[in-house]
C-alpha positions, 0 to 999 in steps of 0.5 A: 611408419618410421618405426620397426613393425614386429611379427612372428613372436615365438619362445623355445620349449625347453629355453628362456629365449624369444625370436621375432621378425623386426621390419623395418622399412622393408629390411625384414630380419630375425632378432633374439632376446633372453631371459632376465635381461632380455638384450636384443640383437640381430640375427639376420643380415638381409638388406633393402626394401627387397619385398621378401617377408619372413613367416613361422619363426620357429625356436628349437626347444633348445633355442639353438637355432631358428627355423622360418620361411621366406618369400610369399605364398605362390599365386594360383597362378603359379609365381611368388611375389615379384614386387621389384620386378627382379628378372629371376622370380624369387622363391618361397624357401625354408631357412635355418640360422644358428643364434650364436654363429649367425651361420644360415643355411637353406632347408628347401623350398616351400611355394605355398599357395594361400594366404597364411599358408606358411606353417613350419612345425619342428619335431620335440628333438629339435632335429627335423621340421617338416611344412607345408609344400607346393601342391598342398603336401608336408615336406620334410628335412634335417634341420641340420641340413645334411639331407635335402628335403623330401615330400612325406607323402603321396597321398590324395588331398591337399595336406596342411596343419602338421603337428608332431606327437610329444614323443615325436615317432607320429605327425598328425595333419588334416588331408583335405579331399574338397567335399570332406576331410580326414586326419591322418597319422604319419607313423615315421618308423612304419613310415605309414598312414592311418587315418581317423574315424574317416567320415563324409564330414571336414576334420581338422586341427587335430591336437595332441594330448601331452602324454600323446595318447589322445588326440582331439579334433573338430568336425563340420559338415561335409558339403551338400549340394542345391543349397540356397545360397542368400540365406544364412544357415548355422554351421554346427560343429563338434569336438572328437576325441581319438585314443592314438594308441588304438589301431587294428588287431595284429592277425596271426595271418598277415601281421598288422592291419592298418586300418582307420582309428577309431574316434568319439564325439566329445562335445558338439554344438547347438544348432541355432546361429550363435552355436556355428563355428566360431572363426577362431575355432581352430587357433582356441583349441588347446590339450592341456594336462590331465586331460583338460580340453579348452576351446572357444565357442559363441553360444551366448553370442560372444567370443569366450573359453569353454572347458570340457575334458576327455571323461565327458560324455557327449550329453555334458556341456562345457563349462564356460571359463570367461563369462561377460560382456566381451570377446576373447582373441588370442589364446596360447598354451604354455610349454608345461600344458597347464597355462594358457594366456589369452588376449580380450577387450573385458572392461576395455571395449576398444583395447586388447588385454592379457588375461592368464589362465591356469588350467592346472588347478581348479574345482572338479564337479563330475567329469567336469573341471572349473579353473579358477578365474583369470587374472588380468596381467596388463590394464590402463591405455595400453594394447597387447597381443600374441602373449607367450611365456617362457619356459620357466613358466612365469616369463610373459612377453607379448607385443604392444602399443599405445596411441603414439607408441607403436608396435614393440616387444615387451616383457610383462611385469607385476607393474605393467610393461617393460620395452624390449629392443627399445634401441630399435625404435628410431630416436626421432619416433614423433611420439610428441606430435600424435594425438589420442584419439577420442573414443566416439559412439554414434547410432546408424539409421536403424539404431545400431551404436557404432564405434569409432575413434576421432582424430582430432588436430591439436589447436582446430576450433574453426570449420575445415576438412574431415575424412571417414576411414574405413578398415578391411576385413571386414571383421576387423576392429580399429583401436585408439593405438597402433594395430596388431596387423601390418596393414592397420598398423600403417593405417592408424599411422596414416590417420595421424598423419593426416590429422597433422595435416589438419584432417579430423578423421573419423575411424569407423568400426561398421557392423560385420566389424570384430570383438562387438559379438557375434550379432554385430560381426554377421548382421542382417542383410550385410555385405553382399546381401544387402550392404547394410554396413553402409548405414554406418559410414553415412552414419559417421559422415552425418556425426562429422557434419554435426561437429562446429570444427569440421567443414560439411561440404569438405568430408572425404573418406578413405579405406582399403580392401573391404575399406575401398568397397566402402569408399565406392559405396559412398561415391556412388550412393552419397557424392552429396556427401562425400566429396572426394575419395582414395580407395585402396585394391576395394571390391566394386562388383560383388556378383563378380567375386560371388561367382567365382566361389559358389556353383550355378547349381543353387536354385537362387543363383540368379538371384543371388546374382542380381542382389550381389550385382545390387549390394556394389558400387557398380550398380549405383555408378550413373551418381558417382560425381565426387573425384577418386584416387584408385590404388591397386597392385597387379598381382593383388591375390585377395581383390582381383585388380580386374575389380578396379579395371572393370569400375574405371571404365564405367568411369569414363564412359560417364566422365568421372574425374579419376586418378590412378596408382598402379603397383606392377606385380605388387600384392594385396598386403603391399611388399614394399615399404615404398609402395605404402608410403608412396600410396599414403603420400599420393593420398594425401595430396590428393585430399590436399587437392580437393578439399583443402583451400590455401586458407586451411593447408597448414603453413 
């Protein structure tokens, strides 16, 4: 954890120029590096483990200046993050910083009010920018800063996904009316709204076409009301297509009218349960040139790429871009709309690859287009994500890792991967002392392979401790190397951590688990309705007890957020199994959270109830007996902290040994370096504790 974590990678349009977020035990700061050499340098000088993060980095197309937000979203309650306790609550605000001058300047706030909201789009010019705001409307401003900012509207709804016409006269967004949603135009000569094909149904993410003559969008289903709410039922979706120029006759009478633009359906979905929409929908869908449209579907029960474009007629399918036994993630389209790179695990189940597209070219057959085949750009034991390419159009960088290389910025070259910011890296990185993890497979109760990566001690031959760890999310996968989030990237470095402290661990890839398919992400009788996942870590705690190096009477398990509703579970349901356990901010009452997100009108709700309360720790508390570690922030805005308040108390009222690691005003992703390390640490002492004898604590 000694290392910088990068984030926010992003390239000017008309520059060969990149910018990223460095966090480096805390201390979060912009850097910059250019094209060919790629020589990295700082450009902003905030100091100390302040808690303050910085999101959606944005380049001027001329690289000239960067714009980004700092500060975490606002708490429905009201507050931003607060994590040191300072008396005077920081702020959510929007920032700009010349790259040759360094010189910053404050464009106004933002206060936000949900996780990711951060979203700063800047107009083709380079000159205004305009976000997301308090109470869900778009603020603009100058990027120049010699105008304060301004809400661009008053409109009903909550507002978000900006996005700016190429010519940068109209900004498109989705307005959200609860039941429903709409998109809308801004017109920033008529300072007007028009909206598009308004429906009762939910659109969003629209998308220009290069020209900015057409504008693509998705649609689902508005909500319906005295649904059941334990079955699952496919959420069909569709692609529609709106010619932007279009509006209301001009009347002799009374000039322009204003009225709704009209739309057409484009492509839509089945109607069976691989045909719902993918979770990726929005950040898959890409306006490329000459009218092509790509977007990621799950029809076939994997994640893959589709082509469709605007001369199709609603009855043609679209044509699928990435066939194989694999899923697709992040997907990006260059500056000269005819690129896209995009990340999968194609011939590398537990890794991430880039893979580039060129939309450009191809065979036609009728409305229909067919691009040639990808071409795999990086392979071998390496992890890459979130790629880019410049704006000379053949630059690639990306982030990436290995097993005990963690997160960095890398120029991708005909030969592999060349480090950028190396001097970042701190020079006593203890790159020789981690293992590789061995990648495992092992079978669940009802036959379900299961994943996973073994930590292994170097030299262990003899019977000690192990440990399961379960990740959050739930759909979420771990790799044999460094993770593409914060959060897992401090996990893997824990388990190696652990591992040097003679553990095995064992990371457990459960069902409800990502880049498996579909059937594997939204299984059967899962999560609240039945915990089915839970198989799983029993599964790997019997794989552990079937190895001659690992002590079966010595199996702990560990795991945040979904991770600690799993370390509940197996207290609760298998202390003969698991002996001792840390859990980090997990769920304990599912009927709890349930509630709170659905109506009481459903006609299963008492049941619904009933199997939530059934499918949680909570329920099985009266065989907890193995010894627990909680860890939690108060201000956790993902799993409430009355979640760990509520399980201590049935705790005690049965005499279960407990300990407890409270964050005052911390959040769910920890703010604080200090706030990680010091919950690793109290971790790691605790297994010391209770599994480890003086014959097996390393001397």
């Amino acid at each position: 954890m000694s290392s910088p974590f990068p984030t926010a990678l992003t390239s000017a349009a008309r520059a060969n120029r990149i910018a990223w977020v460095f966090d480096s035990k805390g201390e979060r700061n912009i850097w910059v590096a250019d094209a060919p050499d790629f020589a990295a340098r700082q450009i902003t000088h905030y100091q100390g483990d302040d808690g303050q993060d910085i999101f959606a980095v944005k380049l001027t197309p001329d690289g000239k200046t960067v714009v980004y937000a700092r500060g975490s979203e606002v708490s429905s309650e009201g507050h931003v993050a607060n994590p040191t306790g300072e008396i005077k609550e920081p702020k959510q605000q929007v920032w700009a910083v010349d790259v040759e001058a360094g010189k910053q300047h404050l464009l106004g706030d933002m206060g936000c009010s949900e996780e990711d909201c951060e979203d700063i789009q800047i107009s083709p010019d380079g000159l205004t920018a305009v976000w997301v705001g308090g109470k869900h409307h778009l603020w603009i401003t100058n990027i120049a800063g010699d105008k304060p900012a301004r809400q661009l509207t008053e409109l009903r709804g909550e507002e978000s996904e900006p996005q700016w016409s190429p010519d940068g006269k109209h900004i498109a967004f989705s307005s959200g009316r609860g039941d429903h949603a709409f998109i809308a135009i801004f017109d920033m000569a008529e300072q007007r709204v028009r909206y598009v094909a308004p429906s009762v149904d939910r659109d969003f993410a629209p998308r220009w076409s290069p020209e900015g003559k057409q504008l693509v969008f998705l649609r689902t289903p508005g909500a319906e009301n005295h649904l059941p709410i334990i079955p699952r039922r496919p959420q069909p979706w569709a692609i529609w297509l709106a010619d932007a120029e279009t509006a209301s006759p001009i009347h002799a009478e009374n000039g322009r009218e204003w009225g709704p633009i009209p739309a057409h359906e484009l492509w839509h979905s089945g109607k069976e349960m691989n045909d719902s929409l993918p979770p990726f929908a929005a950040e898959s869908l890409k306006f490329g040139v000459d009218g092509k449209i790509v977007f990621g579907s799950e029809q076939d029960g994997r994640n893959h790429l589709y082509g469709t474009s605007i001369y199709a007629t609603s009855t043609e399918k679209g044509v699928l871009i990435t066939p194989g036994d694999f899923d697709v993630e992040d997907v990006e389209l260059a500056a000269d709309k005819s690129t896209i790179l995009y990340t999968s695990n194609q011939n590398d189940t537990e890794r991430r690859h880039i893979w580039r597209l060129d939309i450009g070219a191809g065979e036609n057959s009728g409305h229909i287009w067919m691009p040639f085949p990808p071409k795999q750009l990086v392979q071998g034991k390496t992890i890459e994500w979130h790629p880019l390419m410049l704006a000379d159009g053949k630059t690639v960088v990306s982030f990436g890792s290995t097993a005990t290389s963690p997160a960095m910025p890398y120029r991708v070259t005909d030969k592999g991967r060349e480090m950028i910011a190396a001097n970042a890296l701190p020079k006593d990185f203890p790159t020789d002392k981690l293992v590789e993890p061995q990648l495992v497979t092992f079978h669940s109760e009802d036959g379900l392979e299961i994943h996973g990566q073994l930590f292994v001690p170097r030299g262990r031959t003899q019977p000690g401790p192990a440990l399961i760890f379960a990740h959050g999310g739930p759909p979420r996968q771990m790799m044999p190397g460094f993770h593409y989030m914060y959060y897992y990237h401090n996990a893997y470095a824990m388990n190696q951590y652990l591992a040097s402290q003679g553990y095995v661990v064992l990371s457990v890839n459960y069902r409800l688990g990502a880049m498996y398919g579909r059937a594997f992400r939204e299984p059967a009788n899962s999560g609240w309705r039945g915990s089915a996942e839970y198989k799983d870590i029993v599964a790997g705690a019997k794989y552990l007890q079937g190895l001659s190096y690992v002590d079966r009477k010595r199996i702990g398990i560990w795991g945040g957020s979904y991770g600690g509703l799993m370390v509940g579970l197996a207290l609760a349901r298998n202390s003969d199994i698991f002996a001792a356990g840390v859990d980090f901010h997990g769920v304990h009452d599912w009927s709890v959270q349930i509630a709170s997100r659905v109506g009481q009108n459903a006609p299963d709700y008492k049941e619904a109830m009933k199997l939530a309360f059934d499918s949680s720790p909570v329920a099985s508390v009266a065989g907890w007996k193995s010894p627990v570690l909680f860890i939690h922030g108060d201000d956790d805005r993902n799993v409430p902290f009355q979640q760990t308040v509520d399980l201590v108390q049935r705790l005690r009222a049965q005499n279960v040994e407990f300990e407890q690691l409270i964050f005052p005003d911390e959040i769910h992703d920890l703010l604080l370096w200090k706030s990680w390390v010091t919950g690793y640490k109290a971790g790691a002492e605790f297994f010391g504790r209770k599994l480890k004898t003086s014959e097996t604590r390393p001397q």
